[in-house]
Structures are given as C-alpha cells and as structure tokens.
C-alpha positions, 0 to 999 in steps of 0.5 A: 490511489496507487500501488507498488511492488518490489522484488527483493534477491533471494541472498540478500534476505536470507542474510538481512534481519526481520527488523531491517527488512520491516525498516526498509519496506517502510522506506521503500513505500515512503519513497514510493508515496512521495515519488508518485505524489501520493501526497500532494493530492488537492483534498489530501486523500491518497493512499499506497499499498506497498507490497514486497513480493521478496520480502513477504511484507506489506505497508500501507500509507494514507496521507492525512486527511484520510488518516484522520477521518479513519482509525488506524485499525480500519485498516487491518481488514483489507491488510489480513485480506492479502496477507491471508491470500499470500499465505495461501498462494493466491498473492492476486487474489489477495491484492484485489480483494485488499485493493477493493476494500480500501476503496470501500474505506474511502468512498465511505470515508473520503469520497471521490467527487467535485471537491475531490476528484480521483487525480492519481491513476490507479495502477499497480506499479512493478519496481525494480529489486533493491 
C-alpha cells in the first residue's frame, strides 16, 4: 500500500477546468502507481490513494487482483470517508479513516500472509506541486 498527495498553485486552478483537473489527477495517481511499483507486487495487490490537496480530488487505484475480487463500488465508502472529512476540514481525520478502511477491504478481501506478504511500505508520500 501507499499514498500520495500533491499541491497544485492557487492561479493555475482557478484557470484549469473541472475535466482537466480530474484528467490530470488520474494521471498524476497513475504515474504514481507506477513509479512506486505499486504494481509489480508478487501476488498483484497494491493499492494507491492519491489525493490532490490544490485540486480537492482524489483517485483510487488498485492493481488487479485486488480489482478482481472487489466490486468497484467497494470502494465508494472509504472514498466518502475522506471526501466528507475534507469537506468539514479535518483532511487528517479523513485520510486515516479512509486509509483504515481500504486496509479493512483487503485484509478481508486480499490478505496479507506467506503468499502475500505487505512488500511496499506504507507511507504517505508529499509530492511536489505540477
């Protein structure tokens, strides 16, 4: 597991459209699931939660033999967890809640162990603005 943020500057959203900001977080997260290797986990099971502090957006990614075994709304909880917490101010509060209840999803759905031992550390990871 890891997780990221990014700082976007203040001008740069103010003149950047909704769709293009979504466009870019995507990309940011995905460069970010790749970088870290996220995905080159031995049993498959990483995931990223990326969140764009500037931006006021998230994204989720989960390689694919999590994807498999959970529906992809089974992520919308821990999802409504930060975006509800960001809403009220309370960005940390959201984060480890959100952040406790992926690792809820995976230790039911995808859990750690000989076969699948936790190789990527879990850290929250500050990146530079765009």
């Amino acid at each position: 597991e890891a997780w990221a943020t990014a700082r976007i500057s203040p001008v740069g959203l103010a003149l950047t459209p909704g769709s293009l900001k979504r466009l870019r977080v995507r990309q940011r997260a995905l460069e970010q699931f790749i970088t870290k290797n996220i995905h080159r986990t031995r049993e498959r099971t990483g995931v990223l939660l990326y969140v764009s502090l500037g931006e006021h957006m998230a994204e989720l990614m989960a390689d694919e033999r999590v994807s498999e075994r959970l529906a992809p709304d089974a992520w919308t909880a821990p999802m409504r967890t930060l975006v509800e917490a960001q809403h009220r101010g309370e960005l940390k509060a959201g984060l480890i809640g959100a952040i406790s209840e992926c690792g809820a999803l995976l230790a039911a759905h995808a859990p750690a162990g000989p076969e699948n031992p936790n190789e990527l550390p879990d850290a929250i990871a500050e990146l530079p603005p765009l």
